[in-house]
C-alpha positions, 0 to 999 in steps of 0.5 A: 438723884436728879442730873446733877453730879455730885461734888468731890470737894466743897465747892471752889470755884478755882483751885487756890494756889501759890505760884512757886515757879513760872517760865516765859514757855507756858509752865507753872509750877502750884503749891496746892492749898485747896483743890477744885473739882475741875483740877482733881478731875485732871489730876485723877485723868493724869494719874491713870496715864502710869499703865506701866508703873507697877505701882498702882497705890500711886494711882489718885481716885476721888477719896486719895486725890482729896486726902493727899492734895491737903495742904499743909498736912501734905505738900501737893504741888502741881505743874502746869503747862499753859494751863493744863496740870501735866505733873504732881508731887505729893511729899508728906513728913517722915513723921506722919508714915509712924504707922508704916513699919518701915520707916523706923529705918530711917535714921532722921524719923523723928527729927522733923527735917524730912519730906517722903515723896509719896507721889510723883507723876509726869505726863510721858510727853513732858517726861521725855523732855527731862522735866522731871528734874527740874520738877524735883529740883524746884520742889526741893528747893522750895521744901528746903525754904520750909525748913525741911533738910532731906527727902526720901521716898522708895523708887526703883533702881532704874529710876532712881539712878536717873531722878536722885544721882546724889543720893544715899540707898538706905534699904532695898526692900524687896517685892515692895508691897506684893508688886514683884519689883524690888524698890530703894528706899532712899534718903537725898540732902536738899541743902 
């Protein structure tokens, strides 16, 4: 192979994005319909600052950022500040998880009004300043102006209790795949 690198996507010149939301401090939140090289780079960087999450399935390489940032069969959306992608979201329909055995114990698997929030990650520097409620909110706003009516995911007690306080615990599950934390799988009306 000569110097040259090889591309993870076909190549874009610049992510193709819908603004959801922008504030006069520098952020934009990004529904991401097609990722360039330069964002799923930053995205990859973002997702390995969870050293502490014990998840580590959450953390994106460049076969898992390219399958989960692929509108419209997932909803990634990215947040950046002045420019600099500091936060995601990826939610996925309850309906697409059919090969996951746990997500029969979803009472709304097969009903179409559900959102899985398969990843969620802040930049600790943002995270601290309770960004990721508003992150949260936004993205369930615009989820809930997509027809959707619930979303869910599995969280830890601790984090649950501080980014979904209104909702419903469905099944605690516990060493979540073989990570020795006991997770919540949850479910959270949006409207």
């Amino acid at each position: 192979m000569s110097g040259h690198t090889e591309s993870l996507f076909q190549q874009e010149e610049t992510s193709r994005v819908d603004i959801l939301a922008k504030t006069p401090d520098g952020f934009q939140l990004e529904l991401v319909r097609q990722l360039d090289d330069r964002d799923a780079r930053a995205i990859i960087n973002l997702s390995a600052l969870q050293e502490s999450d014990p998840d580590k399935h959450a953390r994106f390489n460049a076969t898992s950022v390219r399958k989960y940032f692929h509108y419209p069969k997932t909803f990634p959306v990215l947040a950046r500040h002045e420019g600099i992608p500091v936060a995601y979201i990826v939610g996925i329909t309850l309906e697409s998880l059919n090969k996951e055995s746990w997500v029969k114990c979803d009472a709304h698997w097969g009903m179409g009004d559900t959102v899985y929030i398969h990843s969620f990650f802040i930049h600790p520097k943002y995270a601290r300043q309770n960004y990721s409620r508003v992150l949260i909110r936004l993205f369930s706003n615009w989820l809930s102006g997509n027809g959707f009516h619930y979303i869910t995911g599995h969280e830890r007690e601790e984090d649950l209790l501080y980014l979904f306080p209104a909702c419903e615990k469905i099944k605690r599950f516990s060493n979540w795949q073989n990570q020795g934390v006991d997770y919540w799988y949850y479910r959270r009306k949006i409207r």
